[in-house]
N, C-alpha and C positions, 0 to 999 in steps of 0.2 A: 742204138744197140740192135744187133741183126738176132734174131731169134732162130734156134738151129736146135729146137729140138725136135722127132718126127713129129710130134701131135701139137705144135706149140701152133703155129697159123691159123688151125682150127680151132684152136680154144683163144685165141687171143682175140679174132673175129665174132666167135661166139660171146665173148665178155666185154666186147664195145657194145654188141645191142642190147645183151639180157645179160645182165649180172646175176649169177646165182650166189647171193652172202643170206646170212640171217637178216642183213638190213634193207635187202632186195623188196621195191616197194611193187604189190600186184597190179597189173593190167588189165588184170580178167575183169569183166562186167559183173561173175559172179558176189555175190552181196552176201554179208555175214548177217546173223540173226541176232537183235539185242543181246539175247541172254549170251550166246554163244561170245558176242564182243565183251561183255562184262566179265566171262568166263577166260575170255585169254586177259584181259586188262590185271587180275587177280596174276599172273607174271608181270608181263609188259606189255604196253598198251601197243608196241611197235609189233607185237605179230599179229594182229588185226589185219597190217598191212603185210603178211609176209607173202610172199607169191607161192611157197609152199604149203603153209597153211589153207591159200584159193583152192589151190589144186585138190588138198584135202579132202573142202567143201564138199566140192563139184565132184569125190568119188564118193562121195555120203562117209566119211571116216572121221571126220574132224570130231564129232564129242568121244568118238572111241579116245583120240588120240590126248585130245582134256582131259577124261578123265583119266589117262596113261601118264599125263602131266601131273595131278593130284594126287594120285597112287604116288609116286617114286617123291615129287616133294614132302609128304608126311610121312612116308617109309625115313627119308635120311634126315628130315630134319630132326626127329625121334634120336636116330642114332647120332647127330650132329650134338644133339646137349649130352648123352652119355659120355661121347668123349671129353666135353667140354668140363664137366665136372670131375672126371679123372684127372685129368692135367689141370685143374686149377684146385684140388686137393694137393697135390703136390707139394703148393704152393701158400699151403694154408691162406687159400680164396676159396668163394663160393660164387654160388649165382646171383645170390642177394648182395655183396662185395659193390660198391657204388665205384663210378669212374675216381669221383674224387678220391675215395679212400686207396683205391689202383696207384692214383697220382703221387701220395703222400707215403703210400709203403716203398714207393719206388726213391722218391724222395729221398727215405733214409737210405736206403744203399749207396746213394751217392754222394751225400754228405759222408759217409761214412769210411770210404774205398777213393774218393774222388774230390780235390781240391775248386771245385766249380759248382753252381747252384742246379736244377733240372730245367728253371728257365731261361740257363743262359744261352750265348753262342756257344760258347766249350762244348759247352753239352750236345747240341744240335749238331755241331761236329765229330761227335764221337758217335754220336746215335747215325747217321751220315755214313762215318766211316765204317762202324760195325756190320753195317749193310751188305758192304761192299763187296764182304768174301766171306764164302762160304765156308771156310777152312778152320773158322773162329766158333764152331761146332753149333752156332746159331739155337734150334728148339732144344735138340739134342742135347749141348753143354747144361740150359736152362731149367730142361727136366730132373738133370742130375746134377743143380745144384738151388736149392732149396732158399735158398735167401735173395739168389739173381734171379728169381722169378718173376715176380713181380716188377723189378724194373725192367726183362726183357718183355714182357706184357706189354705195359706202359708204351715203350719203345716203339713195341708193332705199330699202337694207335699211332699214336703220335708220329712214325715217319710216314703211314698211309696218308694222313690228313695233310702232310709240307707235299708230298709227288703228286696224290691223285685228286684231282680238286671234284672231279665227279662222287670219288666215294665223300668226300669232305662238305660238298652242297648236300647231296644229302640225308647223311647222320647229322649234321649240325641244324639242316630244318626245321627238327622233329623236337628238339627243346635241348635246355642247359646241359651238353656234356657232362658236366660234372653230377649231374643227377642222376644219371643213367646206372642201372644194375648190371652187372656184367651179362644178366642174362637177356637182358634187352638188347645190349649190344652184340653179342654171340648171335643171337635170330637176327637181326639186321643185315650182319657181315655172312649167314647163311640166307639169309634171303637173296643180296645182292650178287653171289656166288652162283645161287642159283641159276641166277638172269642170266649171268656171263655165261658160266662154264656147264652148267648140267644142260640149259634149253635146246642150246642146238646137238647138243650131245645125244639126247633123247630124240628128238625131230630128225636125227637121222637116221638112229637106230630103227625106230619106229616104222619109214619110209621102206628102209632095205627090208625090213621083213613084212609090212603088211601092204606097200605100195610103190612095187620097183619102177611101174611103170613110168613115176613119177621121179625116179631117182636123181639126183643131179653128181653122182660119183666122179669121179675123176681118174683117168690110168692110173695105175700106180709107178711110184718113181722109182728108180733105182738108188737103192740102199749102198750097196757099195761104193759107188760115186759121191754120195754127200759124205758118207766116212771122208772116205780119201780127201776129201776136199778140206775134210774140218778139220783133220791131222794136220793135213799142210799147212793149213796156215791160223793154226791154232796161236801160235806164240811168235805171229808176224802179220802182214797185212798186207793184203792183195794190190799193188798198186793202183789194179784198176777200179777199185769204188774206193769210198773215200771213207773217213773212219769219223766215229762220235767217241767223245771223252765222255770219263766220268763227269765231270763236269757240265755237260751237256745230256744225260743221262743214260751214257751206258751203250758198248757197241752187242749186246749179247746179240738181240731179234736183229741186226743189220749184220752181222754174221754168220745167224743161224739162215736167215735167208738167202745169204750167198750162194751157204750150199745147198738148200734145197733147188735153189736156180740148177745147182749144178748137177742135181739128182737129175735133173725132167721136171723140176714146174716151168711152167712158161711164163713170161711177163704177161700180163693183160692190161692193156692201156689205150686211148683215145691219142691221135697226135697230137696235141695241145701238150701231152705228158712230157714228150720226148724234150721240150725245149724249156719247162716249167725251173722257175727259179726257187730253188728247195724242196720245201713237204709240199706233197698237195694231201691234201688232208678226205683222204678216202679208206674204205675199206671193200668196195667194191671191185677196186684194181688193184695192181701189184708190180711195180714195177721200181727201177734205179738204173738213170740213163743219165753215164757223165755227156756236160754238153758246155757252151761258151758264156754262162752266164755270171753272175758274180758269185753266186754261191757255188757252184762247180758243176750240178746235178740238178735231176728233176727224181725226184722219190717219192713213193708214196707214202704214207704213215702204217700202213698193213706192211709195209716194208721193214719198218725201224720199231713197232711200240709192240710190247708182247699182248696185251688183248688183242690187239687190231689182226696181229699174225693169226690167232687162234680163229677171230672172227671172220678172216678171211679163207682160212682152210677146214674149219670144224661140221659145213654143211657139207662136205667133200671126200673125210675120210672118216674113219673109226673114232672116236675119241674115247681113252679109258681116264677113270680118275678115282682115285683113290688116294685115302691116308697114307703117308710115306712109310709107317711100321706094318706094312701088310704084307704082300706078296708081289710086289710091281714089280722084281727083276723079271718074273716068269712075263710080263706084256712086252717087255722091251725088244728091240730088235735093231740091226745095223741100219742109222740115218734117221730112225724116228727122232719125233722132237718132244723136249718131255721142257715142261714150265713147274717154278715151283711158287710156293705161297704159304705165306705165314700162317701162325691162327687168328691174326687179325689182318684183316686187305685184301685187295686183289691178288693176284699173279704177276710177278713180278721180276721172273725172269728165265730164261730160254738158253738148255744147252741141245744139243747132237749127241744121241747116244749109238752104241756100239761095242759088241765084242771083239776084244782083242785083245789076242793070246790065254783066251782061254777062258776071260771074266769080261763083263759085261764094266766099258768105259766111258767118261765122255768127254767132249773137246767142248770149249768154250771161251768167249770172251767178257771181260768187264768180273770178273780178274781174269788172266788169261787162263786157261788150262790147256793140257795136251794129255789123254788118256791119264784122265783122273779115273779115282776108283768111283765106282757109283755111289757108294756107301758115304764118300763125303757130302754129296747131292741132297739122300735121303737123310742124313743124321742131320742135315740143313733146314730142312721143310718139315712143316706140318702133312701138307698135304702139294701132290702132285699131277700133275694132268698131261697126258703122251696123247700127241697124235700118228697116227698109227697111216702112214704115207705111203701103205702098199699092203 
């Protein structure tokens, strides 16, 4: 695949030698101080290594920027149990509420509405397919009905732990599932949320205003062109890549990055990529090149999985994140990319938004969409995250 967009050459060059991702490991000779390593290890012990963080170092900024880190994690995780206790008042649950007793109120809804056990396949299939579309009014419906609460709870865990085996090693580490207080598990899945979506969110914020010199920003893309793009082939498929079934887990992020290809991202790859037989399992790169092998492509996983996307473009542009009953239409804009997520689990799935004709739409795949209203997105999700691509 010939790269053609004006800035693509330069940055595709530029991300064979130096990768700029959250996972970019540093070069510099500069050396971190115990405390200072203990003090990022209290996140994750990988920005120790981040080449950003070096950079930090070396301007004398990095404890401003910890303790910048510590400020905002006990600022939201504070507001993280407030909400937590509203919505699961709802529900007549609390935070003392044990996973087991989650299991077993959930239980009854299904016995009761549903001809199958909560341990069976039926189940796992329905819990599966309810996933699948957001049209089935997902938190939203759950909030305003009072007895499917608890097994839409249930549900979050329980389909986090069959898809993401990262969050599932582990919450399950740390002792018996079924022993756990819901308030133990709510800081956990706010901890782990943390990792993912606020760190680099913060490290860049942080960067643009107190250390541009160090910036690693990226042009911005053109918004129009990924609309146009996601319209078109919202409810079809581009012959020229190739498509993942539900079954295989969902075309959303191998769509959503079609068009942002088609905005102005550039591929960034080693030649080894161009001829690779399937995922090559990076987040460093970006790329999807049909070529002669048996699997059709060489792809990256930043390409096709929605953390990886985010992890691949979130030290690069804006990232806003917010509860979905807030005010996010006012951050939206034509071709941004917004992911949604349950109240329990990662992020877990990536549309294209966009006005047009007058309200704020979006195109999507894995169900398909073509200028949905946004309000099905957010009455979908708990909480949302936009990358802000220009």
């Amino acid at each position: 695949m010939i790269i053609k967009k004006t800035f693509s050459i330069v940055l595709a060059v530029l991300f064979i030698v130096s990768p700029f991702s959250l996972l970019s490991y540093a070069t510099s000779a500069t050396k971190l101080e115990d405390s200072e390593k203990k003090r990022l290890s209290f996140f994750d012990n990988k920005l120790c290594e981040n080449e950003q963080i070096i950079k930090l170092k070396e301007l004398g900024l990095l404890n401003e920027f910890i303790d910048y880190l510590y400020a905002n994690y006990s600022k939201h995780k504070e507001e993280n149990n407030i909400d937590a206790v509203l919505m699961l008042n709802n529900w007549d649950l609390s935070l003392d509420t044990t996973t087991g007793t989650l299991k077993r109120k959930a239980q009854k809804y299904v016995e009761k509405n549903f001809n199958f056990s909560i341990d069976s396949t039926e189940f796992k299939e329905f819990m599966i397919n309810y996933f699948r579309d957001e049209a089935n009014g997902g938190y939203s419906y759950a909030l305003n009905n009072k007895d499917f609460g608890a097994l839409y709870l249930y549900m979050c865990l329980a389909y986090e732990l069959e898809i993401n085996s990262n969050y599932a090693v582990e919450l399950t580490s740390q002792c018996s599932l079924e022993k756990w207080s819901l308030e133990k598990l709510f800081n956990f899945d706010y901890e782990y949320n943390f990792k993912e979506t606020q760190i680099p969110m913060l490290l860049y914020q942080y960067i643009e205003n107190n250390a541009k010199s160090i910036s690693s920003a990226w042009p911005d893309l053109n918004g129009t062109n990924i609309m146009n793009y996601a319209r078109t082939y919202a409810l079809s498929y581009n012959p020229y890549y190739f498509y993942i079934s539900n079954d295989d887990g969902g075309d959303c992020t191998n769509f959503a990055s079609q068009a942002l290809y088609n905005g102005g991202l550039p591929m960034t790859y080693i030649t080894s990529d161009t001829t690779s037989n399937g995922y090559v399992n990076t987040q460093a790169r970006w790329f999807c090149f049909p070529n002669s092998t048996s699997f059709g492509y060489g792809v990256s996983t930043s390409w096709v999985r929605v953390k990886e996307l985010y992890n691949y473009l979130s030290p690069h542009y804006a990232v806003y994140e917010a509860r979905t009953n807030t005010n996010v239409v006012a951050y939206l804009n034509d071709g941004f990319l917004l992911q949604g997520k349950r109240p329990l689990g990662s992020y877990s799935h990536s549309v294209i938004v966009y006005n047009y004709n007058g309200s704020m739409k979006y195109s999507a795949h894995s169900t398909n969409r073509l200028d949905e209203n946004i309000s099905t997105f957010l009455n979908y999700y708990y909480k949302c995250r936009l990358v802000q691509v220009y």
